[in-house]
Backbone as CSV, one residue per row, in Angstrom:
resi,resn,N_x,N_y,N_z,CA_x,CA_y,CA_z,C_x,C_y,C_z
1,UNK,-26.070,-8.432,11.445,-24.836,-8.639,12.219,-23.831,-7.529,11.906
2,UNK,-23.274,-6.897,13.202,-22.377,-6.130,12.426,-21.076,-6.413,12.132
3,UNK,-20.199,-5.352,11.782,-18.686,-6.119,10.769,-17.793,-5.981,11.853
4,UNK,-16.608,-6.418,12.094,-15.530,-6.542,12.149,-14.397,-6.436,11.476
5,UNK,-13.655,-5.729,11.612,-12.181,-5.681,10.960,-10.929,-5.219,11.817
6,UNK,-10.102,-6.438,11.066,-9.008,-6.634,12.272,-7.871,-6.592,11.095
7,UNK,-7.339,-5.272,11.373,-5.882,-4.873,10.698,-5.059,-5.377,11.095
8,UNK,-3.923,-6.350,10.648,-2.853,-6.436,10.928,-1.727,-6.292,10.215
9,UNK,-0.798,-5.407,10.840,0.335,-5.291,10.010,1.333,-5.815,10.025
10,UNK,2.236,-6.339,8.654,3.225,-7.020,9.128,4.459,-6.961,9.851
11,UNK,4.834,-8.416,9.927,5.844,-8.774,11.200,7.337,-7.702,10.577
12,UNK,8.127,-7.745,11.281,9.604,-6.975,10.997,10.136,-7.955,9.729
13,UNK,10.717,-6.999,9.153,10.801,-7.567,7.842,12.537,-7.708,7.914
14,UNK,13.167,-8.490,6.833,14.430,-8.172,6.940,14.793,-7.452,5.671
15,UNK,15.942,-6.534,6.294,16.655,-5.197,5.288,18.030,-5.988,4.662
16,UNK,18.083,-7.042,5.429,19.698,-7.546,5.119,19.854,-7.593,3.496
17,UNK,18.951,-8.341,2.577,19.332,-7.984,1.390,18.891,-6.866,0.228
18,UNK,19.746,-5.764,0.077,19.356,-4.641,-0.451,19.030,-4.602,-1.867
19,UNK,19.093,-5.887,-2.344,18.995,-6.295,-3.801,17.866,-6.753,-3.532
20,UNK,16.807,-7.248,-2.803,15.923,-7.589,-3.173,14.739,-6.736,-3.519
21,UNK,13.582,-6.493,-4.144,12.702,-5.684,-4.475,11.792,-5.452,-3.092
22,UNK,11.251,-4.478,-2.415,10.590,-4.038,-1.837,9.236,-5.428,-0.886
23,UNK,8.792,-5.154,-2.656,7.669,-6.758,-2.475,7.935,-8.213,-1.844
24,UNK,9.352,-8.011,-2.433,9.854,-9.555,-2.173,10.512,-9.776,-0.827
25,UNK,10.699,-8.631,0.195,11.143,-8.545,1.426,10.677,-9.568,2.655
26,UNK,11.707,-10.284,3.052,11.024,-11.674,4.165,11.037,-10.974,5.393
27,UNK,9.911,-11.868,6.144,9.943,-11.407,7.939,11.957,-11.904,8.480
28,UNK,12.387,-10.712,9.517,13.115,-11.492,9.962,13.055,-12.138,10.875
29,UNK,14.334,-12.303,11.866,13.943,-13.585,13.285,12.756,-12.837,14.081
30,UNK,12.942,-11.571,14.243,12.238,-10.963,14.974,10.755,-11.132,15.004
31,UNK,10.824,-10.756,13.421,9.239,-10.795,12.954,8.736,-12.320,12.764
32,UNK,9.283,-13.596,12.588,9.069,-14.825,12.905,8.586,-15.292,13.686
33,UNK,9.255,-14.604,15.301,8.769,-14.390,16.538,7.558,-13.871,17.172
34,UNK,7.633,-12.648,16.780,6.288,-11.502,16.934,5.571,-11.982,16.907
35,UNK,4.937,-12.732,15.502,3.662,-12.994,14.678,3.360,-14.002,15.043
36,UNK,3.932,-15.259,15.324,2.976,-16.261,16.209,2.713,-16.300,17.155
37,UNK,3.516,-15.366,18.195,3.009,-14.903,19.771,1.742,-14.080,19.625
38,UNK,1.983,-13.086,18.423,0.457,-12.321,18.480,-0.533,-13.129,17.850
39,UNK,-0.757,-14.115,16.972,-1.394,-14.804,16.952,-2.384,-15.714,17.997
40,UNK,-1.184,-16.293,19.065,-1.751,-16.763,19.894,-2.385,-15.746,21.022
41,UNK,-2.175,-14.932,20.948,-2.779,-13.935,22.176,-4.565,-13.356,21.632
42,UNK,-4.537,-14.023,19.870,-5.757,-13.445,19.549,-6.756,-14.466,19.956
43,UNK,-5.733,-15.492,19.892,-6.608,-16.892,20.445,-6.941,-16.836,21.331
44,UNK,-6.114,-16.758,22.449,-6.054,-16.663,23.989,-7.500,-15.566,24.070
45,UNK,-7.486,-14.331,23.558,-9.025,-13.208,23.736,-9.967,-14.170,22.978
46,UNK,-10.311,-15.431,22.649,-11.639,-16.117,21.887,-11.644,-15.632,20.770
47,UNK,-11.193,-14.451,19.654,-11.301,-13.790,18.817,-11.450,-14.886,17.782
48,UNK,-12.451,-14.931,16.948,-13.036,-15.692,15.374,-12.532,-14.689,14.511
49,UNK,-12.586,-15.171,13.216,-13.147,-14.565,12.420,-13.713,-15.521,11.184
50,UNK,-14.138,-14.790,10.272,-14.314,-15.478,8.994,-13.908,-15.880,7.614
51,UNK,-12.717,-14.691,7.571,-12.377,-14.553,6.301,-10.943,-13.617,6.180
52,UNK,-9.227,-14.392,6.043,-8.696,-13.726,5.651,-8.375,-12.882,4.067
53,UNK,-7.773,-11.459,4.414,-7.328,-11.212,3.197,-5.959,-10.459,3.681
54,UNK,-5.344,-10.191,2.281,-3.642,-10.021,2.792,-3.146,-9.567,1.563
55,UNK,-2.083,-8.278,1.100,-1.644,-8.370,0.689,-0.916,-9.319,0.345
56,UNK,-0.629,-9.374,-1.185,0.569,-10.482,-1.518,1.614,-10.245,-1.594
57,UNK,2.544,-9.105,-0.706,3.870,-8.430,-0.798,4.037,-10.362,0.594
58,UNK,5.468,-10.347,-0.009,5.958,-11.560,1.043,5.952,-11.186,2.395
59,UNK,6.190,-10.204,3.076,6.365,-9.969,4.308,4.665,-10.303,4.845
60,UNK,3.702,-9.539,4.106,2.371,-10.049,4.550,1.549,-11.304,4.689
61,UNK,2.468,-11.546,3.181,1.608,-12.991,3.069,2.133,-14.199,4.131
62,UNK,3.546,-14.120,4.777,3.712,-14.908,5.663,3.430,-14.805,6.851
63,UNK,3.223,-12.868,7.237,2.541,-13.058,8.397,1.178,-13.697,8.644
64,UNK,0.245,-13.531,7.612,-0.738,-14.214,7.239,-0.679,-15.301,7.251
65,UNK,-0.422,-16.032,7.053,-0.002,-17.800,6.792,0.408,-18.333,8.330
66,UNK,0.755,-17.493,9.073,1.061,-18.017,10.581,-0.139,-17.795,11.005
67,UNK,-0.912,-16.972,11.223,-2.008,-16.709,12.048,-3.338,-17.405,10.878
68,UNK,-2.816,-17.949,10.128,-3.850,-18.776,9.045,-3.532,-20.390,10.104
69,UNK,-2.244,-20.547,10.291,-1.592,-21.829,11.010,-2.294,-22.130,12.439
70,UNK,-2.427,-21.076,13.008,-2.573,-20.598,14.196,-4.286,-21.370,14.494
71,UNK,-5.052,-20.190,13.476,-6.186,-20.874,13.690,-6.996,-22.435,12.893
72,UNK,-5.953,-23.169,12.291,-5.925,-23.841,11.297,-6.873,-23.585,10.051
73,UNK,-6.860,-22.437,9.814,-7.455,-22.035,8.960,-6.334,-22.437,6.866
74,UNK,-7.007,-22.916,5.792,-6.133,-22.876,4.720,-6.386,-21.846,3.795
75,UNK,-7.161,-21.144,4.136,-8.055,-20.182,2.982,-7.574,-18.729,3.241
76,UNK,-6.696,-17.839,2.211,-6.107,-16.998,2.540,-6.437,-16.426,1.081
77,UNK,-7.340,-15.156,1.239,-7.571,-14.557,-0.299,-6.806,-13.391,-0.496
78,UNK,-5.710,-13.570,-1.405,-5.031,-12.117,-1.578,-5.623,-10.909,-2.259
79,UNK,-5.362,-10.126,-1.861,-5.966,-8.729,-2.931,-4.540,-7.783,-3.157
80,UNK,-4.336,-8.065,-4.267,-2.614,-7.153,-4.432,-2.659,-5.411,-4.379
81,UNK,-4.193,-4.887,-4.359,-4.457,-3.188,-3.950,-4.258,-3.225,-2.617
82,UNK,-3.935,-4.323,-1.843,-3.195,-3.496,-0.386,-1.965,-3.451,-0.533
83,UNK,-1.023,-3.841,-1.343,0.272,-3.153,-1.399,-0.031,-2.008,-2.051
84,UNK,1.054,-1.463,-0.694,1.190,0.136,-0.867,-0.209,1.163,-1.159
85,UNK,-1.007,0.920,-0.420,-2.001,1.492,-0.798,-2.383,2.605,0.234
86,UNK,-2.853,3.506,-0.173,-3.196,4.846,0.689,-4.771,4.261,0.882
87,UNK,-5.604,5.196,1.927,-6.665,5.227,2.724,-7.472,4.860,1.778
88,UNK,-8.052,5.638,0.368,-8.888,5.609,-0.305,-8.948,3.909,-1.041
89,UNK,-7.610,3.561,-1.523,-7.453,2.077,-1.765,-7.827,0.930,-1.322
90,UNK,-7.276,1.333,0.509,-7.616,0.522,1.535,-9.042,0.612,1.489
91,UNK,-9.941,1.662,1.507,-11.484,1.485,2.046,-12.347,0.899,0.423
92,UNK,-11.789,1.256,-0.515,-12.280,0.080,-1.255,-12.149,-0.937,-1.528
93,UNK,-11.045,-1.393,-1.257,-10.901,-3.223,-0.573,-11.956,-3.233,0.242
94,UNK,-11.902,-2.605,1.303,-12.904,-2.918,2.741,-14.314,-2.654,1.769
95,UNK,-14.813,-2.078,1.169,-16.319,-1.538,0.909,-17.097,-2.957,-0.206
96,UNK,-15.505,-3.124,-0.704,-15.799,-4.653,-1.674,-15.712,-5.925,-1.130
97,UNK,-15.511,-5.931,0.540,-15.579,-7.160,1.188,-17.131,-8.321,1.023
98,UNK,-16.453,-9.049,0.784,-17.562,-9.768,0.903,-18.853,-10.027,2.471
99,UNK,-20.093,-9.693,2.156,-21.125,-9.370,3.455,-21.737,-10.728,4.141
100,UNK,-20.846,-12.132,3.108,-20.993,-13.338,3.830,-19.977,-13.369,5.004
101,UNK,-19.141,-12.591,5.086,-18.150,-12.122,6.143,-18.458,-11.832,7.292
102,UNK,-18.318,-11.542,8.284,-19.060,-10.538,9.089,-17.516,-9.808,10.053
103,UNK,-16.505,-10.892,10.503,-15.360,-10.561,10.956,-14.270,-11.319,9.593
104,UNK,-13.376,-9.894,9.556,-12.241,-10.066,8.446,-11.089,-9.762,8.864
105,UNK,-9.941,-10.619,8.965,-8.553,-9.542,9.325,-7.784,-9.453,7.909
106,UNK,-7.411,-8.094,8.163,-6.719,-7.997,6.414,-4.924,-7.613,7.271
107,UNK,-4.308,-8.244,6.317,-3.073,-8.406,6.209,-2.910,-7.480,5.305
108,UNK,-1.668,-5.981,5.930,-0.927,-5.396,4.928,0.041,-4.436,5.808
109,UNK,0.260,-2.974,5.349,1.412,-2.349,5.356,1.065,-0.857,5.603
110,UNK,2.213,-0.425,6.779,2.101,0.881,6.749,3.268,1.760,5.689
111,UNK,2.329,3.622,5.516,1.888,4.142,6.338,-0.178,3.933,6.036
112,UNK,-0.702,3.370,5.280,-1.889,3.114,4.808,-2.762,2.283,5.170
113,UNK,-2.419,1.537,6.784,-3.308,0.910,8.006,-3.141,1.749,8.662
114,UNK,-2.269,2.122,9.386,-2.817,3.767,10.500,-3.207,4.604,9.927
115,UNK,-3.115,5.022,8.565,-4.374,5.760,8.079,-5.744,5.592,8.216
116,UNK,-5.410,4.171,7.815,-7.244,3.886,7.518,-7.526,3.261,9.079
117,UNK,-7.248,3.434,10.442,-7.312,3.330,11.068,-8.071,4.317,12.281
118,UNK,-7.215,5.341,11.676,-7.918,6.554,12.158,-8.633,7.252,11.784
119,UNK,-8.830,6.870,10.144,-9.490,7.453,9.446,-11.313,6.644,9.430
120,UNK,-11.446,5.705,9.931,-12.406,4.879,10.062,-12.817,5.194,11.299
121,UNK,-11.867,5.120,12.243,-12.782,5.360,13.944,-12.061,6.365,14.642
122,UNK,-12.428,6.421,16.009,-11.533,7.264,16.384,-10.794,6.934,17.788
123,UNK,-9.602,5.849,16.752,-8.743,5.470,16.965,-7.223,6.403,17.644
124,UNK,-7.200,7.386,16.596,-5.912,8.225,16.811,-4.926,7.720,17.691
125,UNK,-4.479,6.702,16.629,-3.183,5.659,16.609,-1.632,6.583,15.662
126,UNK,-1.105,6.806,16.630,0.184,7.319,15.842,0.856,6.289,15.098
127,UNK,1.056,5.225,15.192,1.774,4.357,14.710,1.750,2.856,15.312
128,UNK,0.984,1.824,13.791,1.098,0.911,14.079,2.153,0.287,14.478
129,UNK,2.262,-0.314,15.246,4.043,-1.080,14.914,4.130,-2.452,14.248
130,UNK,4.800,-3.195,13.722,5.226,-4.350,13.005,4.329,-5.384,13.983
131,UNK,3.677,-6.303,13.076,2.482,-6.909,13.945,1.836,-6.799,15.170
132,UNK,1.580,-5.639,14.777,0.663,-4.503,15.697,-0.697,-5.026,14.917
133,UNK,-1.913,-5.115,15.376,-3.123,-5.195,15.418,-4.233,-4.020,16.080
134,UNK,-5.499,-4.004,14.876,-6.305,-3.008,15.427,-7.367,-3.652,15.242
135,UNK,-8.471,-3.566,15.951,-10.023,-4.028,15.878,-10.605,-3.186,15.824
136,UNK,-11.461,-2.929,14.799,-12.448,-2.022,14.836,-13.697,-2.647,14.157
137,UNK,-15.066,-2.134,14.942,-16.389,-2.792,14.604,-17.112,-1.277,14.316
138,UNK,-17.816,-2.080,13.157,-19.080,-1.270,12.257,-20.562,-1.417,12.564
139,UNK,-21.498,-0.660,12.685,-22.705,-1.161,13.348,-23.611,-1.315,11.941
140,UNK,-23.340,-1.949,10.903,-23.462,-2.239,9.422,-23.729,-3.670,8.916
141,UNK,-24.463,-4.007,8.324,-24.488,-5.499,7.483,-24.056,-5.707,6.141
142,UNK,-23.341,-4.478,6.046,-22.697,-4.548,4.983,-21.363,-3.588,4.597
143,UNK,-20.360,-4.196,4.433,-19.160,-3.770,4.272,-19.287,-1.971,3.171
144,UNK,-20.048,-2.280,2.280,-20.686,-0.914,1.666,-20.265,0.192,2.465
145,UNK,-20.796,-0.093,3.449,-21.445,1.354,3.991,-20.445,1.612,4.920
146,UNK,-19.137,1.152,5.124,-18.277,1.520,6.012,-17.190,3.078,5.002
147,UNK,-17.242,4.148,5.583,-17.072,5.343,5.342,-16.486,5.430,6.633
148,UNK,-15.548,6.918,6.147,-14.979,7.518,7.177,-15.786,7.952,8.790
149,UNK,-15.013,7.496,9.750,-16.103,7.546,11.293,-16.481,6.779,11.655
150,UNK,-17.067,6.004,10.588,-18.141,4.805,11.014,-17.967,3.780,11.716
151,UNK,-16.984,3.716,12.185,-16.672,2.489,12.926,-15.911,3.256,14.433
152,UNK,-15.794,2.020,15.797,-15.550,2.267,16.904,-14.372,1.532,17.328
153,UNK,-13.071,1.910,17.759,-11.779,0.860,18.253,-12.633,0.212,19.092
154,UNK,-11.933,-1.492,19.117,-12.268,-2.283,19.919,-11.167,-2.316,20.840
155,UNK,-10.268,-2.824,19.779,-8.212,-3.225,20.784,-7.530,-2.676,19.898
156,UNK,-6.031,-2.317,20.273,-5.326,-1.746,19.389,-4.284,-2.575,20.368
157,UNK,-3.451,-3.262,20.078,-2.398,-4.446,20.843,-0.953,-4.427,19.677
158,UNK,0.128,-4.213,20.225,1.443,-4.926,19.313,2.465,-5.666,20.440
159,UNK,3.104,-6.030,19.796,4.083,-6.818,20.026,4.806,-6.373,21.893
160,UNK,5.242,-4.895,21.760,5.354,-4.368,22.751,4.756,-3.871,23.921
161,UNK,3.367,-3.932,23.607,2.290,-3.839,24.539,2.378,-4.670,25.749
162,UNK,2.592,-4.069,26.903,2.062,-5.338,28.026,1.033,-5.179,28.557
163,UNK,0.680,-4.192,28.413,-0.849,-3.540,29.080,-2.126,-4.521,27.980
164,UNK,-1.856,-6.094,28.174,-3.036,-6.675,27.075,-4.232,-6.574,27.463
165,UNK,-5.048,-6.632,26.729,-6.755,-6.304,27.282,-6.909,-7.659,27.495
């Protein structure tokens, strides 16, 4: 079977308090908004999957937790190497996915999902936007072997998109 992976990045965060640490940053109204509309639109395309993962920076983990709501899913495995992580970080999360998986959406943060975005297929995505979503499939049975190229865009959809597939 081959893989799936469905990037999503998180919802708009709020700046209002400048005392808070980076990590600890909440979605605001905006991003509250965003993320369960894009949720439901993944529904609305039939889209499964099997297995979330998500940074544990707060802005991710709650976008996560809506689209965990969404599909009534309770099982949300964090991996704290997607905060802030560049391409090489990101693809060893992805290479250490588990191969009982087959479709995964990982929850995290740019600029190090449009990296590994384009850097995986050939995507050539300038910029995710704030629960912006990318699909990309591997012709692989095992998360291993996903390397730079190897994979093909399926959808690339955000918030502002009306052109939905």
């Amino acid at each position: 079977m081959a893989k799936q992976l469905l990037l999503v990045r998180h919802g708009k965060s709020d700046w209002g308090n400048l005392d808070l640490k980076d990590f600890d940053r909440p979605l605001n109204k905006r991003g509250k908004e965003n993320v369960p509309e894009m949720a439901e639109r993944l529904l609305k395309k039939g889209f499964k999957f099997d297995l979330i993962v998500s940074s544990p920076a707060k802005r991710a983990k709650t976008t996560a937790k809506f689209f965990a709501e969404a599909y009534n899913v309770d099982d949300i495995r964090y991996e704290e190497s997607i905060y802030e992580a560049n391409t090489t970080t990101l693809l060893k999360v992805v290479n250490g996915l588990d191969d009982a998986a087959d479709i995964i959406v990982m929850f995290g943060h740019n600029p190090g999902f449009t990296d590994l975005a384009n850097e995986l297929s050939d995507a050539d995505i300038y910029n995710i936007p704030t629960a912006g979503m990318v699909l990309m499939s591997f012709p692989f049975d095992s998360w291993k072997m996903i390397s730079k190229g190897t994979g093909d865009l399926v959808f690339f959809d955000y918030p502002k998109n009306s052109d939905e597939m």
